[in-house]
C-alpha positions as CSV (number, residue, x, y, z in Angstrom):
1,X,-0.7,-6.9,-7.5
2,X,2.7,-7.6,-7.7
3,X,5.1,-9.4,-5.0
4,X,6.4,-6.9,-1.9
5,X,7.9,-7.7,1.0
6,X,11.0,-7.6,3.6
7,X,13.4,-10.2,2.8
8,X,16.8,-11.3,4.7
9,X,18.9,-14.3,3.0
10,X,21.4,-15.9,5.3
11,X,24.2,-16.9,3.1
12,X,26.6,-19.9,4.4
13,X,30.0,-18.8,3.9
14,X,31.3,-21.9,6.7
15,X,34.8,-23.0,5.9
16,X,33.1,-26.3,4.2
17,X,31.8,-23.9,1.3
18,X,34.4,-22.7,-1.3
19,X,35.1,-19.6,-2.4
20,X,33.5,-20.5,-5.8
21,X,30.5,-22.0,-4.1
22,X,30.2,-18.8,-2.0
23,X,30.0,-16.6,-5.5
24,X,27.1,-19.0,-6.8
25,X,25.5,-18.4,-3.6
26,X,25.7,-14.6,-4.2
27,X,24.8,-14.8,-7.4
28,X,21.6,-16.9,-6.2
29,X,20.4,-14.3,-3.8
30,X,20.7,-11.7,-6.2
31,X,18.7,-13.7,-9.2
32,X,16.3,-14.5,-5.8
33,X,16.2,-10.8,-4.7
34,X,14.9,-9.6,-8.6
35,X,12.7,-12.5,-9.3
36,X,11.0,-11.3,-5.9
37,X,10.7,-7.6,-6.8
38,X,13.8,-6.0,-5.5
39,X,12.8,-1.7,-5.7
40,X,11.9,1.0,-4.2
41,X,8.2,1.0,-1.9
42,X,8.1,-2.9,-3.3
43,X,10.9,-5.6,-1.9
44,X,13.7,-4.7,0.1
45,X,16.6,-7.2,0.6
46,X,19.0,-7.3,3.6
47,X,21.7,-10.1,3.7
48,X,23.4,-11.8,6.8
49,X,26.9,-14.1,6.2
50,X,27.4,-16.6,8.4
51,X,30.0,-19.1,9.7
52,X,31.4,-18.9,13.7
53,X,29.5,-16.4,13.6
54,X,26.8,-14.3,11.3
55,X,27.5,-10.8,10.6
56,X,24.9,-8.5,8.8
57,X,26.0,-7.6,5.4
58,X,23.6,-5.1,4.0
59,X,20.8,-3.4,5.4
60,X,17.5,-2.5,4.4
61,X,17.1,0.2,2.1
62,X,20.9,0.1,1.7
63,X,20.6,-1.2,-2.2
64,X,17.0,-0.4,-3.6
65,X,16.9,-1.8,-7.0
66,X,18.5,-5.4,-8.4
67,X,22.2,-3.5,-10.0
68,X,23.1,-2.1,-6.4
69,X,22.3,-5.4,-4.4
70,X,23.9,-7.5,-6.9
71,X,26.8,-5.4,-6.3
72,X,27.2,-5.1,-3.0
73,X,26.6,-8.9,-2.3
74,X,29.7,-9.2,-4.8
75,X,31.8,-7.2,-1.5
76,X,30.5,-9.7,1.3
77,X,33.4,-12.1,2.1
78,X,33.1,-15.0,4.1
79,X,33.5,-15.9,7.4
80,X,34.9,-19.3,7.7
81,X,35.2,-22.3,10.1
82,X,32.4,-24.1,11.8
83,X,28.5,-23.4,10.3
84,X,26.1,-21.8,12.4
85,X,23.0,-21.4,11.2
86,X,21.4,-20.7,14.9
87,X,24.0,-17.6,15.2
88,X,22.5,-16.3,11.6
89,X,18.5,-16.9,12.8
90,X,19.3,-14.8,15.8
91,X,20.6,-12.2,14.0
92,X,18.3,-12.3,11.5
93,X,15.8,-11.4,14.3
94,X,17.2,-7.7,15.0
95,X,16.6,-7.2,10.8
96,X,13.0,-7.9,11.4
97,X,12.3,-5.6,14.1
98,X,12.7,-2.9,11.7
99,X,10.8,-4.7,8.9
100,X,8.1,-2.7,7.8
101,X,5.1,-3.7,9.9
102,X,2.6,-4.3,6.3
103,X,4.2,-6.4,4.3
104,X,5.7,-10.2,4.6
105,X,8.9,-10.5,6.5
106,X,10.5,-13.6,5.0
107,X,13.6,-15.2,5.9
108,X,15.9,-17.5,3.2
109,X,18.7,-19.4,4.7
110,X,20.6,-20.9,2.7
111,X,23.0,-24.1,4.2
112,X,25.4,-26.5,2.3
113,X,25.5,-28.5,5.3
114,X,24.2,-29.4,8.7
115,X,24.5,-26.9,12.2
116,X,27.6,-27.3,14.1
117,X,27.3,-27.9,17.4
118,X,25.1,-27.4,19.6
119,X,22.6,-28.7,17.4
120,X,19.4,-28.1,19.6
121,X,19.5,-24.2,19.6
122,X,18.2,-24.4,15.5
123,X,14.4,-24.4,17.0
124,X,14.8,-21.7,19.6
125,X,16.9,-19.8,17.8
126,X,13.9,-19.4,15.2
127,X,11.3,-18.9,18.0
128,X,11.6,-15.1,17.9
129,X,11.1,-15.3,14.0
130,X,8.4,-16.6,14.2
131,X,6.6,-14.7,16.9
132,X,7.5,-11.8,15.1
133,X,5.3,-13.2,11.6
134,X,8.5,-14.1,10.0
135,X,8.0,-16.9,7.4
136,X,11.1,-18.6,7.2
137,X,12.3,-20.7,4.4
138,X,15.7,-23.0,3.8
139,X,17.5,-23.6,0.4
140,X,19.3,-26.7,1.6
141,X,22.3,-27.2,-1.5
142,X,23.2,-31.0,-1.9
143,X,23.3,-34.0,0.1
144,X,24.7,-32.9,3.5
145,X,21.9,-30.8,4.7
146,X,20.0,-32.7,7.1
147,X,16.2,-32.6,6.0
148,X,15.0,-33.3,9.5
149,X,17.2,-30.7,11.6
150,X,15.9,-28.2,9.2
151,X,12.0,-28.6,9.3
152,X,12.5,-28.3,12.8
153,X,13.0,-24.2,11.6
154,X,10.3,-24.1,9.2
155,X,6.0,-24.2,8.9
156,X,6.0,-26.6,6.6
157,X,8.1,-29.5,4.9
158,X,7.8,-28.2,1.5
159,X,9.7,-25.1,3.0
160,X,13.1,-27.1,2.9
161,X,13.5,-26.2,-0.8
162,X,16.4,-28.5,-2.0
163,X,18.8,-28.0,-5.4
164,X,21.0,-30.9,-5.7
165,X,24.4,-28.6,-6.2
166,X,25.7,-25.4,-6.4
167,X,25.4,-25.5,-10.6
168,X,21.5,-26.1,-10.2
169,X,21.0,-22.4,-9.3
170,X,19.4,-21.9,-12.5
171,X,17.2,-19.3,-13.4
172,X,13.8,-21.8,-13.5
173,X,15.2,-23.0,-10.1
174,X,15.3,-19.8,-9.0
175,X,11.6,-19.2,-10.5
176,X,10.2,-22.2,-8.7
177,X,11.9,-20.8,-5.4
178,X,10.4,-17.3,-5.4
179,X,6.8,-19.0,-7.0
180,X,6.8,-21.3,-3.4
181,X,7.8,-18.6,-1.3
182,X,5.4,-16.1,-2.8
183,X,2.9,-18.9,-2.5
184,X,3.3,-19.2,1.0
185,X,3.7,-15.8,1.9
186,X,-0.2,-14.3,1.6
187,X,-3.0,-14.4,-1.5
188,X,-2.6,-10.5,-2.0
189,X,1.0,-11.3,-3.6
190,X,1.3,-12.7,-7.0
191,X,4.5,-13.1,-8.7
192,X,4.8,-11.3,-12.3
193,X,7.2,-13.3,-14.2
């Protein structure tokens, strides 16, 4: 059987991330999106910007297949100043309540940085998540994500998934990303690549 499931990626677009950093991002999520099955009745994508504040930028079903999310992640722009990845979690948890119910509901944020403050909303803010079966993993890009802040918001260590830079989004990167998260997410999905 090959890989299905609900995903929502929570892109950083805080004003410490360029606008050239922000495009790799993009262009991340959508290599991410296909490597995990992006089409109709298989994996749906949604994504979420964030910054001061998060702000859905697609929704389910909006893009079906790999072309028409690629493209419309290519229109999200970012939202500058401070990073908040509690505001983007808590957002995140309105996408999953219209998951579908029988497959994984999986949430990627992606930081280039630590939370702004407050600092101690990161584990309540991903409470809901979690009490709705969401497995929540973090792409944490260089040096200035804090590891321990952000296994505070995930199951496991090994769910902080590092890449050293913004260049490393390579497609093997991207292969071992979606392998882990696949892993993680139940044995009936298996990952045809």
């Amino acid at each position: 059987m090959d890989f299905t499931g609900d995903v929502i990626f929570l892109v950083d677009s805080s004003s410490e991330v360029s606008e050239e950093q922000f495009k790799k991002e993009k262009h991340f999520v959508a290599s991410l999106a296909k490597t995990l099955n992006l089409r109709p009745a298989k994996t749906r994508g949604s994504a979420i910007t964030y910054g001061r504040y998060a702000l859905v930028g697609i929704e389910f079903n909006d893009h079906p297949n790999p072309a028409m999310f690629e493209q419309a992640l290519q229109g999200l722009y970012p939202i500058g100043y401070e990073r908040r990845m509690d505001k983007a979690l808590q957002k995140s948890v309105d996408m999953v309540k219209v998951a579908r119910s029988y497959v994984p509901k999986i949430v990627v944020l992606l930081t280039a940085g630590r939370q702004s403050s407050p600092r101690n909303t990161l584990p309540q803010s991903v409470k809901s998540l979690k009490d709705h079966g969401t497995s929540v993993f973090v792409v944490g890009i260089g040096s200035r994500p804090d590891s321990q802040e952000l296994r505070a918001i995930v199951e496991e260590p090994g769910d902080v998934l590092r890449v050293s830079q913004f260049n490393d989004f390579s497609p093997s990167r991207t292969r071992q990303i979606a392998r882990h998260i696949v892993s993680r997410t139940g044995e009936n999905n298996v990952l045809l690549i």
